[in-house]
N, C-alpha and C positions, 0 to 999 in steps of 0.2 A: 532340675527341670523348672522350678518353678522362679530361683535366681533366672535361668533366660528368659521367662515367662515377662518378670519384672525390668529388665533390661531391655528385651524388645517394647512393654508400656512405655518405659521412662524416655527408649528413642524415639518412638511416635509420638509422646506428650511435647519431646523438644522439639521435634519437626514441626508440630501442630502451631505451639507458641511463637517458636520463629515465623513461622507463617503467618501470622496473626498480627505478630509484633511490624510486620513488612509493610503489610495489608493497612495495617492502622496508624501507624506510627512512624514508618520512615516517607510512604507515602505525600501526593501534594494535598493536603486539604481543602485548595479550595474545588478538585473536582471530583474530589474522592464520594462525593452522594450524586453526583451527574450519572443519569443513563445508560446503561452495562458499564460503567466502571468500579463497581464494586467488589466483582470480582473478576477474572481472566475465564472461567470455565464459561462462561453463558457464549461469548464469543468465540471460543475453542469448538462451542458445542455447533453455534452455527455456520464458523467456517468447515468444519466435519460433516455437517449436515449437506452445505454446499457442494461438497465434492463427491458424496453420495448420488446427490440428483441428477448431479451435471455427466456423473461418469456411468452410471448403474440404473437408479427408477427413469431422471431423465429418457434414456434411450430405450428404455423398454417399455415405456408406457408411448411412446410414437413408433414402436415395431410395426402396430401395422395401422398405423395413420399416414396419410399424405400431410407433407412440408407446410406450415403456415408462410400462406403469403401476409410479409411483416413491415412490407415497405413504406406505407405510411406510418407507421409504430415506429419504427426503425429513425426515419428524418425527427420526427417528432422528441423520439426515446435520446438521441444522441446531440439534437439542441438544446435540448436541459441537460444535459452533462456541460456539452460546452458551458452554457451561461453559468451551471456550479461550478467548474472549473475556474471560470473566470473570477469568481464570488472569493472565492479561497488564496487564488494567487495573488488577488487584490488585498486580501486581509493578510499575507503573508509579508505582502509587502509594506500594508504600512503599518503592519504589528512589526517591523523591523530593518525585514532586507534593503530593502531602499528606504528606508527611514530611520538610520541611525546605530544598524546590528553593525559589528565587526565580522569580517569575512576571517579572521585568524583566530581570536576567541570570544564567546560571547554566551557567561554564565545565563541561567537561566534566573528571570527576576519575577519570585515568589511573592510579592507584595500584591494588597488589593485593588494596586493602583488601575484605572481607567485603563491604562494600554496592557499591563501585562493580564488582567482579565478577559481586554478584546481579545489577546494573542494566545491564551489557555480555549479559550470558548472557540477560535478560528483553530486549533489543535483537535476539539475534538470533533467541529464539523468536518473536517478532513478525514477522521477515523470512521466517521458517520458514510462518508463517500464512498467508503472500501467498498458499505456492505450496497450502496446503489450498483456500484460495477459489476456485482452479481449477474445484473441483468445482459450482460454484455453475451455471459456463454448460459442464461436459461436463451435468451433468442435466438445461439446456435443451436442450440436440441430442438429448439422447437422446430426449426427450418433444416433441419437433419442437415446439417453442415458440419459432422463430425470430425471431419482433417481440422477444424479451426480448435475441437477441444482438447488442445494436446497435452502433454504432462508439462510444459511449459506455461502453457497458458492457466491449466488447472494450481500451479503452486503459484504461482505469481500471484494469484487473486485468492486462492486460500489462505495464505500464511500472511499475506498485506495489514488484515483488520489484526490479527492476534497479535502481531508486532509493533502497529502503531498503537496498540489500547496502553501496552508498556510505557511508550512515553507519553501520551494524555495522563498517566494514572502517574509520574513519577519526574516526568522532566518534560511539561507544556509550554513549550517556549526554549530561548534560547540556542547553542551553538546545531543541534542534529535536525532542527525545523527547517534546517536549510535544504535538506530531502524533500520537502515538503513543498519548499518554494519551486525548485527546481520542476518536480512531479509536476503540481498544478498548471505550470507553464507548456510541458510537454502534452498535458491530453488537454489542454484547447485545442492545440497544434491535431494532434491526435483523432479527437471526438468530432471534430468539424471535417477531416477527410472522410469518418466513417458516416457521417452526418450526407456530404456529397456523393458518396458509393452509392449507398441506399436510394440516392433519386434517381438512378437508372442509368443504363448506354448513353445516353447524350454525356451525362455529367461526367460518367465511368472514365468516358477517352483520354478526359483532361488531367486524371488522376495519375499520372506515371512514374510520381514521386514515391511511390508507396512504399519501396523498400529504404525509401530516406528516415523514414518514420522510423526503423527498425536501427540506423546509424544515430540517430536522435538518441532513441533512449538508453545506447550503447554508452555515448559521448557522456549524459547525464548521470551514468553508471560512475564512469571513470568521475565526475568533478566531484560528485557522493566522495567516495576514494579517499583524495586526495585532500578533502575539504575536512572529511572525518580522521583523516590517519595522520594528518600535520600535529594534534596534540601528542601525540607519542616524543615529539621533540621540543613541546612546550609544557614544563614543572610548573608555569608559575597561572595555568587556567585556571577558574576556579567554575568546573564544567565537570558532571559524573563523567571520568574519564572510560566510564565501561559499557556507558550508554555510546558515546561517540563511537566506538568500537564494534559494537553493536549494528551500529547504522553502516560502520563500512564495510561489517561482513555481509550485510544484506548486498548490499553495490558489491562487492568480488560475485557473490552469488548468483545475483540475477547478471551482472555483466556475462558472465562465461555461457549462462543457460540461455540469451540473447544472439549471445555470437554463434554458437552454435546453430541455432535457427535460421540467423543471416547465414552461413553455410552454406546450411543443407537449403534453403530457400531461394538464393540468391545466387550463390559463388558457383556451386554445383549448377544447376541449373545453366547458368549463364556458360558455362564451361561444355555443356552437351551441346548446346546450339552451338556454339563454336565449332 
């Protein structure tokens, strides 16, 4: 009994230390003392927290409240996403994409230098952005819009901060920031339709692109993919081959949970009027 006793310690001392050793040591240091990146739990804690509100106190604390009208909140809330979007895509891009990254491999560069500082520090306002989109599904509960809080929509925005904290904390920069480039591009596009919904029937009419948005992010799925899963046939990157991997299982993931939506949203739909 007490040989297990000592064996179950010495496996949790090892687990602890690896942990520790991860945490500290294989880690990037220059943003390892930066803002929830110290550890993954605080972020775990408040993407959990999120999906609490949004699915469960959310809707029960407006059980018997009438819908906030959000509409000047709403123009207001979703042209500062745009102009942060913009903020991000622009630092993406001349932390590298258009300024010099390789679209085939493209290590991550660990140095103090001026650009790979600006392109760690544009990494973790990007991870900072997860937690602003929150607000996207608190102002459905609050306007009891509950068909928009789906289990699509609730994992896509929960699991986003947790997984980008991974590479701000361990690869900020480099070949998988190209998810990022991509992203920021798509909710300009994005945040400026829901930006025009919000100002009412006049603007609403001209809006009938909306299920493009949903081929959009589809498209951005796949070039994720394709962009991350091309090292599997190149030995000679010198790019954590398990982060890239990483980044493409999120794109199969979200691609499928997407199409699906288009679906049931679109194809069906479109298919009954017919």
């Amino acid at each position: 009994m007490l040989g297990d006793e000592r064996e179950l310690e010495n496996l949790l001392t090892s687990i602890y230390d690896g942990w520790r050793d991860l945490m500290d040591n294989k880690s990037d240091p220059r943003t390892r003392d930066w803002f929830l990146m110290s550890s993954p739990f605080p972020t775990i804690a408040i993407s959990i927290t999120y999906a609490y509100i949004v699915k469960i106190l959310g809707p029960k604390l407006m059980e018997n409240r009438k819908p906030f009208e959000l509409r000047k909140v709403l123009v207001v809330y979703n042209f500062l996403q745009v102009l942060f979007s913009m903020y991000l895509f622009y630092e993406a891009s001349i932390g590298g994409w258009l300024n010099g990254y390789s679209f085939t491999c493209e290590p991550v560069d660990y140095s103090y230098s001026p650009k790979a500082i600006r392109t760690a520090r544009g990494c973790w306002w990007y991870f900072f952005s997860k937690f602003t989109e929150f607000f996207d599904t608190f102002f459905f509960v609050m306007r009891k819009r509950y068909d928009q809080v789906s289990t699509l929509h609730v994992i896509h925005h929960g699991i986003m901060p947790v997984s980008v904290w991974w590479g701000v904390k361990f690869t900020p920069g480099g070949h998988s920031t190209f998810f990022g480039f991509l992203n920021t591009f798509v909710h300009i596009i994005m945040y400026t339709y829901y930006m025009l919904a919000a100002m009412g029937p006049k603007v609403q009419k001209y809006l009938w692109w909306k299920k493009y948005l949903t081929v959009l992010q589809m498209v951005q799925f796949v070039l994720v993919m394709i962009h991350s899963f091309q090292l599997f046939f190149r030995n000679d990157c010198n790019y954590p081959i398990g982060f890239a991997y990483f980044i493409g299982a999120h794109a199969v993931m979200f691609y499928f949970l997407f199409s699906d939506f288009y679906k049931k949203s679109y194809l069906r739909r479109d298919a009954k009027v017919s």
